[in-house]
C-alpha positions as CSV (number, residue, x, y, z in Angstrom):
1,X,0.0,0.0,0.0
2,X,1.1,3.3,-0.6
3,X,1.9,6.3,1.9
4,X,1.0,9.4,0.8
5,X,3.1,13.0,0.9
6,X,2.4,16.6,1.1
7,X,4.3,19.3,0.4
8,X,5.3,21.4,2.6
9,X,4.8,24.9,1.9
10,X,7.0,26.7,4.3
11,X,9.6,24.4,3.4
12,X,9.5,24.0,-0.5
13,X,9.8,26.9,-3.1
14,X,8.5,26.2,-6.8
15,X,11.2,28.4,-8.8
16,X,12.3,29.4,-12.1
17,X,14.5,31.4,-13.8
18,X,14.9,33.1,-17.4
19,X,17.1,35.3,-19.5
20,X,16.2,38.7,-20.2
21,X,17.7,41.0,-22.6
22,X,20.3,37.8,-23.8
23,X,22.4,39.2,-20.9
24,X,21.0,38.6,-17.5
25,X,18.4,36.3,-15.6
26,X,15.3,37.0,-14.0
27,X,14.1,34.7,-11.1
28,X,10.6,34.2,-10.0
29,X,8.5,31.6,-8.4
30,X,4.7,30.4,-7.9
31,X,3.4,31.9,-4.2
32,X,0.6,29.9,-4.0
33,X,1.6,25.6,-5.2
34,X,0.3,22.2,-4.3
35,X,1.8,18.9,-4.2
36,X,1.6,15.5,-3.2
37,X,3.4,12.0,-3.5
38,X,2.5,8.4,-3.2
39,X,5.5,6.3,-2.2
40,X,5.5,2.6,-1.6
41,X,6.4,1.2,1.7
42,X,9.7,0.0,1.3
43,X,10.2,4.5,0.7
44,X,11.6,3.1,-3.1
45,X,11.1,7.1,-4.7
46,X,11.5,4.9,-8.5
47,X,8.6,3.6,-7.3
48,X,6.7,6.9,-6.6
49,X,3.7,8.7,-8.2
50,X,3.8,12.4,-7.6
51,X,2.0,15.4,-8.7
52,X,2.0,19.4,-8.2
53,X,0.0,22.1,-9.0
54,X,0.7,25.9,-8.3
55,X,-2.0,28.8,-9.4
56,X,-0.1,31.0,-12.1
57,X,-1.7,34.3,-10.8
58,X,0.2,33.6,-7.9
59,X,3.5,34.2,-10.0
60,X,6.0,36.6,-8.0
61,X,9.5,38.2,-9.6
62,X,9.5,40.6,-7.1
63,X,8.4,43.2,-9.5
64,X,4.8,44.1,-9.7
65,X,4.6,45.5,-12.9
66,X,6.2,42.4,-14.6
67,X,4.0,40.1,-12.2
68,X,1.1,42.1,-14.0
69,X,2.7,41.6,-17.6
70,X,2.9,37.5,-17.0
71,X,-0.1,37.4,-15.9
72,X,-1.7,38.9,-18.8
73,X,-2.7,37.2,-22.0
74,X,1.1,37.7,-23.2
75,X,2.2,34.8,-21.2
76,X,0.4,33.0,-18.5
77,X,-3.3,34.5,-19.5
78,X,-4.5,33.3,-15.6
79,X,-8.0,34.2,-16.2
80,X,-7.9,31.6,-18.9
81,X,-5.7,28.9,-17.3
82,X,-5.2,29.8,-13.4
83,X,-3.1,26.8,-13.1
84,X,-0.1,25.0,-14.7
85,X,0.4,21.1,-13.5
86,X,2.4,18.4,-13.4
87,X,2.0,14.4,-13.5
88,X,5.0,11.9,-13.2
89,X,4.5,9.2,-15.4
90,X,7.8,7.3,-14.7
91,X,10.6,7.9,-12.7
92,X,14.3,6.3,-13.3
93,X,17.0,6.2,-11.0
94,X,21.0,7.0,-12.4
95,X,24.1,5.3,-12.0
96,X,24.4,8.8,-10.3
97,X,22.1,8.3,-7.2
98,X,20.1,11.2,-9.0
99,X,16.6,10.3,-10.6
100,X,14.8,11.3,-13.6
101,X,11.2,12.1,-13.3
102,X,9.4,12.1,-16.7
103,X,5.7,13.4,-16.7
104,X,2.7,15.5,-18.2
105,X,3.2,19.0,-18.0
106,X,0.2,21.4,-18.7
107,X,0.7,25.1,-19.2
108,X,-1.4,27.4,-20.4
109,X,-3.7,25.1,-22.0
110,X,-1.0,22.8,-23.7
111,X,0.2,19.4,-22.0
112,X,3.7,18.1,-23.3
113,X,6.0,15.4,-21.9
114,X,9.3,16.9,-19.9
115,X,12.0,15.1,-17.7
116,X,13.0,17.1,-14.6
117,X,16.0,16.3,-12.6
118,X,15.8,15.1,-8.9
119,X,18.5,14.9,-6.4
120,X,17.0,13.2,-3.3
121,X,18.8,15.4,0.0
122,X,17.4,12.4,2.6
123,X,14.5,11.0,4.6
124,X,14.0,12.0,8.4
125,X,11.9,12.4,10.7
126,X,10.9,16.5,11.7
127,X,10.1,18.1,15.1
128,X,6.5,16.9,15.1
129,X,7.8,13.2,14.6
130,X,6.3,12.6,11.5
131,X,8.8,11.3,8.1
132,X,9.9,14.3,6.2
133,X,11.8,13.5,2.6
134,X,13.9,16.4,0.6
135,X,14.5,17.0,-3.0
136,X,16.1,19.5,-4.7
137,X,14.8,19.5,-8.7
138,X,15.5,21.1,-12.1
139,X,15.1,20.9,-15.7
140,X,14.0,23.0,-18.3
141,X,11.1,23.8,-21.3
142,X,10.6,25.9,-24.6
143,X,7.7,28.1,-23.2
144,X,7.1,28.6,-26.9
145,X,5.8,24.7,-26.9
146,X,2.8,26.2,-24.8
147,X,1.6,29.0,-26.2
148,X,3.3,31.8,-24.0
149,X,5.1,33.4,-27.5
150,X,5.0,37.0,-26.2
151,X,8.2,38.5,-27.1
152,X,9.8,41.8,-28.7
153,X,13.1,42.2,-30.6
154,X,16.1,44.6,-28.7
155,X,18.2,46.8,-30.5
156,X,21.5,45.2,-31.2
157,X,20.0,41.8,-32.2
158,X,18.1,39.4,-30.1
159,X,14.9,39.2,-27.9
160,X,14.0,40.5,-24.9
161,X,13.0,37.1,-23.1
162,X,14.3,33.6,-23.9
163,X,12.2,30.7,-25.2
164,X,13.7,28.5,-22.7
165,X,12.7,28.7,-18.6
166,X,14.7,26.9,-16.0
167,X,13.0,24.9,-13.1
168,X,14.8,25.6,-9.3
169,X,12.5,23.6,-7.2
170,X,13.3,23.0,-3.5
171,X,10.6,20.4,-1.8
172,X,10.1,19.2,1.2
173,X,7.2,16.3,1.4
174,X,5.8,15.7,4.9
175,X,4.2,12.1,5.4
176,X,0.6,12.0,5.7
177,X,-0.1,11.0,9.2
178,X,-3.1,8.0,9.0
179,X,-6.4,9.3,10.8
């Protein structure tokens, strides 16, 4: 039987990262996620199910007027698709230690297959006595591939943002304790 995991919100941050006049990188991340994780009992994470949501109005780069510009039809249109979501379909461990976590990713309104990179940080148990598993993830996408296509030329040659967006995910699962 599998146990299930939360995410912990005041431990996990659901970041990204993109270029920005081909010269610097902008950071942001989603205020407002969820996430959750069915692992078998032997706590085999090749064996896991997970999923994660976050609401894409909740989308924070520390900058209000560029919050208000991805929220827009340009890029994430959240009135049209408040969230973005992601299912893993199969997970494969490396000859690293590190695992691959292949899955459905739905963005604005499009679903595409991506492979995110996991580095598991450890299993213990937290303050409250209950199991708490780490993971730091990353990986990338071609934002073009789900319709966010906003973008404007710059003077000497280029674009203003970059087509592809990096994942920085820090998560910390909590195990569901059984009523």
């Amino acid at each position: 039987m599998a146990k299930k995991w939360n995410i912990d919100n005041a431990h996990s941050e659901i970041g990204f990262k993109v270029r920005h006049l081909m010269i610097s990188t902008v950071r942001g991340k989603f205020n407002s996620f969820e996430g959750e994780m069915y692992m078998p009992e032997d706590d085999d994470f090749a064996k896991a199910a997970i999923s994660f949501s976050a609401q894409t109005a909740s989308i924070n780069t520390s900058n209000e007027a560029r919050d208000k510009h991805l929220q827009s039809a340009d890029f994430f249109d959240t009135e049209k698709f408040p969230m973005l979501t992601f299912k893993s379909k199969n997970i494969v461990e490396n000859s690293t230690g590190e695992f691959t976590v292949i899955g459905d990713f739905t963005m604005h309104g499009e679903t595409k297959e991506i492979k995110l990179s996991a580095v598991l940080n450890g299993i213990t148990t937290g303050m409250d006595g209950v199991k708490v598993m780490s993971f730091d993830i990353s990986g990338s996408l071609n934002r073009k591939d789900f319709g966010l296509v906003w973008n404007a030329p710059i003077e000497k040659g280029g674009v203003a943002v970059s087509e592809e967006v990096k994942f920085d995910i820090i998560t910390e699962f909590k195990e569901e304790k059984e009523s």
